[in-house]
Steps between C-alpha positions, in 0.01 A plus 500: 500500500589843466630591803647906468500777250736773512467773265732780448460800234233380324227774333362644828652239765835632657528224785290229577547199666202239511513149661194252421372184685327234376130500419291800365644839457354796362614835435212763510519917431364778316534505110845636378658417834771256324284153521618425144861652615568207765392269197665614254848482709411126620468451137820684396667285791351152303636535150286767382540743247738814676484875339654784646257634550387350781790619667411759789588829338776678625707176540711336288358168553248260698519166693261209588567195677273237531563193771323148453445257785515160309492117569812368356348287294323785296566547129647852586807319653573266212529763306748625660708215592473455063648845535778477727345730747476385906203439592537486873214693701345761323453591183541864426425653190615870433512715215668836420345771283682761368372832364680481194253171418767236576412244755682243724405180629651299812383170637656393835756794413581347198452646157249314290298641191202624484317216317678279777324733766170446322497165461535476914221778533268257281567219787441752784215746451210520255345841513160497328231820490275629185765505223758280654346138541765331315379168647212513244672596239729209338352191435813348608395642864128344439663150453748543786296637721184184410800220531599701854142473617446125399840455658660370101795709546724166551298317231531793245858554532546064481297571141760781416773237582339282233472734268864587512556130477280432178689792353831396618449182298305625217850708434706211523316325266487771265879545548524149394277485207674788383834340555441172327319662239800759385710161546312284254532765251885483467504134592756442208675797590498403879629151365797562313619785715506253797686221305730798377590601863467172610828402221669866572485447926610817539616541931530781650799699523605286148522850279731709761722158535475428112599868404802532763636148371498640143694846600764245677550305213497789211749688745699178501479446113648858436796488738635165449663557177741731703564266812572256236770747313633552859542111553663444173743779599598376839500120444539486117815483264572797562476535846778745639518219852783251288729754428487683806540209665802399337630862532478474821709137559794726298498798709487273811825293335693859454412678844743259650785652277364828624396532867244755573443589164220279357325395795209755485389423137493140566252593765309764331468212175426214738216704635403570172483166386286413829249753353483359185433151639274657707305721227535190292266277767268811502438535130449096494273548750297799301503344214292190655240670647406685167459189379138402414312305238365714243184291482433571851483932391290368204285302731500759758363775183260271372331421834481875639395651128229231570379626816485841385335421162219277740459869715448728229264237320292482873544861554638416863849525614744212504465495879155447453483217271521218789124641615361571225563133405350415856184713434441342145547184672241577741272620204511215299409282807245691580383461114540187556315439824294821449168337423532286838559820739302701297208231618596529864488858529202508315352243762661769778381770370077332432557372923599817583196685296293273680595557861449860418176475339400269814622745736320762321165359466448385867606894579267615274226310674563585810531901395131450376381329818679758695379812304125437572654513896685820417169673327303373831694670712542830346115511443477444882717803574267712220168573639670690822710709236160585356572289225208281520438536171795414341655150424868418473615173340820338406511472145735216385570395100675193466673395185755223448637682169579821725720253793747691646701470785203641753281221369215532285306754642417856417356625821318851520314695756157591378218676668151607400436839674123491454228248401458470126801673422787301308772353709814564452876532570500626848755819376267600227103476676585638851493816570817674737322431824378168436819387417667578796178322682576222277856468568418527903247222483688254276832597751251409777418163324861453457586588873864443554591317135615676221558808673813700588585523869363861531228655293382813429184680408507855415139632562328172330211632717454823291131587412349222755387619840242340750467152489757414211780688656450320781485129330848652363625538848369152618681323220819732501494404886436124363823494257706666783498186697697354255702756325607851606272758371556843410196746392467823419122655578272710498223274673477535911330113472856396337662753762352361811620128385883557550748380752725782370382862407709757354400844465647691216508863474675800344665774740848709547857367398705404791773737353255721588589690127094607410452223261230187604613091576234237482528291873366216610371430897426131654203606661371406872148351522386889617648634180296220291194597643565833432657416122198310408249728651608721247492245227146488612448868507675681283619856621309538810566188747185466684386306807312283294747431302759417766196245615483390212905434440479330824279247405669363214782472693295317782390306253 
């Protein structure tokens, strides 16, 4: 339930501060004194549409915070664990206007859009009056609101489960159909590409080796001619090693003659020669590991230009070949093995049409049975609301070709506002007043199911007095045993019914700077007698009509 309201800046409220109990409220006051203020804020606070000018003038911007007491099992709170948002004690809603027409929304301190914000006012407060019953205004609502009464809420969402199944498999089997059709028609095609593949096995990672083995072996190819030159050199005929060699024996023979005149070179050549042999091993060495068998390069060519021609003729990359090979593989057998699997889902997909359309049809039954119950008790709640005349009736159409996921009904409010008269939809025949008398009796006949947590009802009682206003009262005091109630009147006979009263009236700024607030006072039982003596009245409070306010609340 809506448990406080705090307004700041808003049109002619500079600070209010309003906390509500359970039960029936109602807010009372002379015309203009901000009635439609307080509801337009509790609206901007639940999603509604913000303007800056609602903003108090003077000010830059304008506040409202609205704070739910909830079970924690209520919708509300799902929502915002979906969110992310904690949802630990209260739930407080508040939303920040600015002058300039932007506008701010915060849920449990947390920033959340506006359509977020809406979606929880939906789940927390209806507010209903002449031109607002939105309850009566979508179908959707009339079927919702007959499967809430009848208590098909769990059976109508099990039917939207089947739905989603039936679909679910209707798609696969389209999917395959589809699939094994576009298959069949490049059968040959399919076929010889997958022996093709099948013969080229290309593996992955082949092209990168392939293509670096080639670049080895034409680097190879180019350089051995010289290595082989070198070779030739060093170990050839003509190889410079004999006759340095036998240089060196001769020099070795004469430095004896000559003591410490030859010994160097002999040392110098010998390392020389121990070079050579060395850069002779080297070159050996070189020359075997260009070595390679020009068939493997041809081999190595033929298979990579093969892999690349296969890519460019499958418009896929080399890398890609191994899969697309897979997937043709896949396609065939499912060619192959189409018509089998094509049966089964077909089976699937007739079993699941069936559980829906069993589903559906035992709903649909029990919506008719329940919407003769429905009508009864709104006609019960008429003839008090001087709407003895009238007739409301729960229109339903039922067509298998229109199934959808809510079943196969179309469900519609009508009403018949007079005797001979046509029915009709229950938006187009009633008039302003009788809707809202509508809405109150089938909310009555509802009671606690399909409803919001806290309603409102801004001055449903409008152009009814006597008797009627007070059948209003009774029934608004009715539905406030199971919902909170909220109501804006002009009726003393709705007045007198309320646990909570709240006086709203127009008078000096607290800045005390000449211009006027709208404020709001919890009033004492004295003050209701008082309040609704003048309800009674008018201008001049009498005696009598102080009696007179003191009976209804007696009563």
């Amino acid at each position: 339930m809506l448990a406080q309201l705090s307004i700041r800046d808003i049109v002619l409220i500079e600070r209010l501060d309003l906390e509500f109990s359970p039960g029936l409220a109602v807010l009372t006051g002379e015309t203009g004194a901000g009635k439609s203020i307080l509801l337009d804020s509790l609206s901007l606070a639940l999603g509604g549409r913000g303007d800056g000018g609602l903003v108090r003038h003077g000010q830059d911007k304008g506040q409202v915070t609205a704070v739910f007491d909830l079970p924690m099992n209520h919708p509300a709170r799902e929502q915002l664990r979906e969110n992310g948002i904690d949802d630990d004690g209260d739930l407080i809603l508040r939303r920040v206007q600015s002058a300039d027409g932007r506008t701010k929304a915060y849920v449990n301190d947390q920033p959340v859009s506006v359509q977020m914000m809406r979606a929880l006012g939906n789940l927390l407060v209806e507010i209903h009056g002449q031109h607002d019953d939105r309850a009566l205004v979508d179908q959707h609502a009339h079927r919702m609101l007959l499967d809430a009464f009848a208590g098909l809420t769990g059976e109508a969402e099990a039917v939207s489960a089947d739905w989603r199944g039936w679909k679910d498999a209707e798609r696969k089997l389209k999917a395959h159909r589809e699939k094994v059709e576009a298959a069949a028609r490049e059968a040959d095609f399919l076929r010889s590409s997958v022996e093709e593949l099948e013969i080229l096995s290309p593996r992955d990672g082949e092209e990168e080796e392939l293509a670096e083995r080639r670049v080895t072996m034409q680097k190879a190819e180019r350089i051995a001619g010289d290595i082989s030159e070198a070779s030739d050199y060093l170990n050839g005929q003509n190889s410079p090693v004999p006759e340095l060699a036998s240089l060196m024996r001769r020099l070795e023979r004469k430095s004896a003659e000559a003591p410490g005149l030859l010994e160097t070179v002999v040392e110098l050549i010998d390392g020389a020669l121990n070079q050579l042999s060395d850069a002779q091993m080297e070159v050996e060495a070189a020359l075997r590991r260009t070595e390679f068998d020009p068939r493997e390069l041809e081999q190595t060519e033929e298979r990579l230009f093969a892999l690349r021609a296969a890519s460019r003729k499958y418009n896929v990359p080399v890398s890609g070949l191994p899969a697309l090979a897979e997937r043709m593989i896949s396609d065939l057998a499912d060619l192959d093995a189409g018509e089998e699997k094509l049966g089964l889902l077909e089976k699937q997909a007739e079993a699941a049409r069936k559980t829906y359309f069993d589903a559906a049809r035992a709903l649909s039954e029990k919506r008719h049975n329940a919407a003769e119950a429905l009508s009864d008790a709104v006609m019960a709640e008429l003839p008090a609301l001087k709407l003895e005349r009238a007739r409301f009736f729960v229109h339903i159409e039922s067509d298998e070709a229109g199934a959808a996921a809510s079943g196969l009904d179309a469900v519609e409010f009508h009403v018949q506002t007079n005797p001979g008269t046509r029915p009709g939809s229950i938006m187009k025949v009633a008039s302003g007043g009788e809707l809202s008398r509508f809405l109150l009796a089938l909310k009555v006949a509802l009671a606690d199911r399909g409803s919001a947590p806290t309603l409102v009802f801004d001055e449903i009682d409008t152009g009814v007095g006597g008797a009627v206003a007070d059948a209003i009262g009774q029934r608004l005091k009715r539905l406030s045993e199971t919902v909170q109630v909220l109501s804006v009147t002009h009726a003393p006979q709705v007045a007198a019914r309320a646990s909570t009263h709240f006086l709203i009236s127009k008078g000096p700024s607290a800045d005390d700077d000449g211009k006027i607030a709208t404020q709001v006072t919890t009033m004492n039982d004295g003050d209701r007698r008082e309040e609704i003596a003048r309800m009674l009245a008018g201008a001049k409070v009498t005696e009598e009509a102080r009696a007179a306010a003191a009976s209804l609340l007696g009563g």
